[in-house]
NURO-295669 format. One line per 5 residues: number of its first residue (from 1); their letters; for each residue x, y, z of C-alpha. Coordinates in Angstrom, 1 decimal. Example, Ala and Ser with C-alpha at 12.3 -4.5 7.8 and 13.67 -1.06 7.14 Angstrom:
<rs>
1	as	12.3 -4.5 7.8  13.7 -1.1 7.1
</rs>
This chain:
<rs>
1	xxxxx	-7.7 -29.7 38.3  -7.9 -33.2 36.0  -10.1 -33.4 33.2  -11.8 -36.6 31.9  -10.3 -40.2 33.1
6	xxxxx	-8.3 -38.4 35.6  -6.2 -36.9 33.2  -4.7 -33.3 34.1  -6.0 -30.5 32.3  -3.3 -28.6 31.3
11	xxxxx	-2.2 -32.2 29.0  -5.5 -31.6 27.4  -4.9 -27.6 26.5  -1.3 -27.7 25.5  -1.8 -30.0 22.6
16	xxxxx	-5.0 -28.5 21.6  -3.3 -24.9 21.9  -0.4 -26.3 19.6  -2.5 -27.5 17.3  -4.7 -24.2 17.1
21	xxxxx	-1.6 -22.2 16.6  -0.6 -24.6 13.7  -3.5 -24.4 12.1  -4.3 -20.3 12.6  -0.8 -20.5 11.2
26	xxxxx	-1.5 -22.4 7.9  -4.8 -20.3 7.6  -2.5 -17.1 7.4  -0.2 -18.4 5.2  -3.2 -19.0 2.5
31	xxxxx	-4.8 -15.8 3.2  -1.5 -14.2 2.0  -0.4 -14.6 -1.8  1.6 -11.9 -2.4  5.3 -12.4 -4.0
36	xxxxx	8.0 -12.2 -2.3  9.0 -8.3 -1.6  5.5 -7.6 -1.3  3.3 -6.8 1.8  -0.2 -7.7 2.0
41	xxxxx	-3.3 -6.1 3.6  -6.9 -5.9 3.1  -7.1 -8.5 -0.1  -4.2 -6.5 -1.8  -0.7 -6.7 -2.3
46	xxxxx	1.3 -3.9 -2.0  5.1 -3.4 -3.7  7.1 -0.2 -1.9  10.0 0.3 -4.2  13.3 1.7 -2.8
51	xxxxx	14.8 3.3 -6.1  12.8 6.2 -7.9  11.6 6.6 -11.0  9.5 9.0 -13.4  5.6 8.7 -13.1
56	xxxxx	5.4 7.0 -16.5  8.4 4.7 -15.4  6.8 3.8 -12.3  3.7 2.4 -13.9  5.4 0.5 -16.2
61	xxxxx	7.7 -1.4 -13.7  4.2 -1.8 -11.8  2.3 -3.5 -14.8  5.6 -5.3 -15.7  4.6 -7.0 -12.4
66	xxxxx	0.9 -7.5 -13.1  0.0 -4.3 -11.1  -0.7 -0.7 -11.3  0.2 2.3 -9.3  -1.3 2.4 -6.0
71	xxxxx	-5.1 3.5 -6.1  -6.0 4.4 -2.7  -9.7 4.0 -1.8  -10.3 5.1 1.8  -8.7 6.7 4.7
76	xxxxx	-8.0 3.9 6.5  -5.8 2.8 3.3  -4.5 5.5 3.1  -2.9 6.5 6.6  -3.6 3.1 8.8
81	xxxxx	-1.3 0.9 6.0  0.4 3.2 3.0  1.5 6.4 5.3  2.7 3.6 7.8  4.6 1.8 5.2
86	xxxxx	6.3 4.3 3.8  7.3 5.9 7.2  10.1 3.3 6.8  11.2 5.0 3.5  11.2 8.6 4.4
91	xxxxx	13.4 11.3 2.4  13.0 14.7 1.0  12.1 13.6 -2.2  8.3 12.7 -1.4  7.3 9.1 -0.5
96	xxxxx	6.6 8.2 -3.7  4.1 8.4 -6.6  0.6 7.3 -6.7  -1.6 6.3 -9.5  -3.0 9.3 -10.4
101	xxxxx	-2.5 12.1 -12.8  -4.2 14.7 -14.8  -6.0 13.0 -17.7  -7.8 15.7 -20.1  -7.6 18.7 -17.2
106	xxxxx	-9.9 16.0 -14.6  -7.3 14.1 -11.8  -8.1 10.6 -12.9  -6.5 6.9 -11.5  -4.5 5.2 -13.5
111	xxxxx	-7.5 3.0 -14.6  -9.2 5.5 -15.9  -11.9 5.7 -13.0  -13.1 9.0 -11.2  -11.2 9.3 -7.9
116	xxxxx	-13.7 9.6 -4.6  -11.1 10.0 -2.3  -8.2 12.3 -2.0  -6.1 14.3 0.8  -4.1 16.9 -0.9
121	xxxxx	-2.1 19.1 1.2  -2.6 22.7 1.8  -3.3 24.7 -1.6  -2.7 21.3 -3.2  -3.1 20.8 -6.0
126	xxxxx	-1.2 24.4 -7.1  -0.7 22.6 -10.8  2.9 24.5 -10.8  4.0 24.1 -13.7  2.8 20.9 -15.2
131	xxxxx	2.4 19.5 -12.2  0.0 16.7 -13.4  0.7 13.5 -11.6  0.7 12.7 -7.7  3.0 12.0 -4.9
136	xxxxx	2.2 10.2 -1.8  4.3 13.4 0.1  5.7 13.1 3.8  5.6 16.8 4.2  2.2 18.3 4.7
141	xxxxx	1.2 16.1 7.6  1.3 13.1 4.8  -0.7 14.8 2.8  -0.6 14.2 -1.4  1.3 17.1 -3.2
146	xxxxx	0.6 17.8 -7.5  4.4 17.1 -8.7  6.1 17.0 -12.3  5.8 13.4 -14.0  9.4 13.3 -14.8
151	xxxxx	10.5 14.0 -11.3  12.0 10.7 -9.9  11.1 9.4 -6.6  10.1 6.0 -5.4  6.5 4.4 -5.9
156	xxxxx	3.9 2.1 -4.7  2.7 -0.9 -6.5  -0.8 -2.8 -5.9  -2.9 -5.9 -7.5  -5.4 -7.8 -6.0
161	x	-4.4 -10.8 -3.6
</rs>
């Protein structure tokens, strides 16, 4: 088949294509700000550390980066991107914490807002102990367990885009 002036058809698509590709790539790359070591997705930037750390340690070396603890929102954040994420960081110790905690007797984010969404495990939370902050566990079916603030164990990291 030729297109216009007798020209073939596939000389017309193969530079458009390559062009299209460029340019889809130079729209991805300023759709995505996020520092290096961080993963974006849905507007946010996420940070999964490697090395563990106490709740209160964990926040800080998130807002030492101009973020916070993770704050999940929804179900698809939760086990479409963070469960998935973290599958590549898997150990005994709990996938790592999240931002919330106990905050005068109520579970609270790390912002201070009302959580609306949660997926504790079974008998979660038990509040052993003083078990007053949150970790996103891998046992449980990836469900969140209550755990001690000073237990280490790695954390997630979010800001906006």
């Amino acid at each position: 088949m030729v297109g216009p002036a007798h020209v073939p058809l596939a000389a017309l698509i193969v530079p458009f294509g390559l062009h299209l590709i460029c340019t889809t790539s130079a729209l991805m790359a300023k759709a995505n700000h996020c520092a290096e070591g961080w993963k974006f997705y849905s507007g946010k930037c996420y940070y999964f550390s490697t090395y563990k750390k106490t709740w209160t340690a964990s926040r800080d070396a998130c807002v030492a980066e101009g973020a916070d603890l993770v704050i999940i929102t929804s179900t698809e954040e939760h086990t479409d991107y963070i469960d998935a994420q973290c599958d590549e960081h898997d150990g005994d110790d709990g996938r790592g914490y999240a931002g919330i905690n106990v905050s005068l007797q109520v579970w609270v984010w790390s912002d201070e807002s009302n959580y609306t969404y949660n997926d504790w495990g079974p008998g979660e939370p038990n509040n052993i102990g003083s078990d007053n902050c949150v970790q996103l566990y891998n046992n449980y079916s990836d469900k969140w367990n209550d755990a001690g603030c000073n237990y280490t164990c790695p954390f997630v990291c979010y800001k906006s885009e």
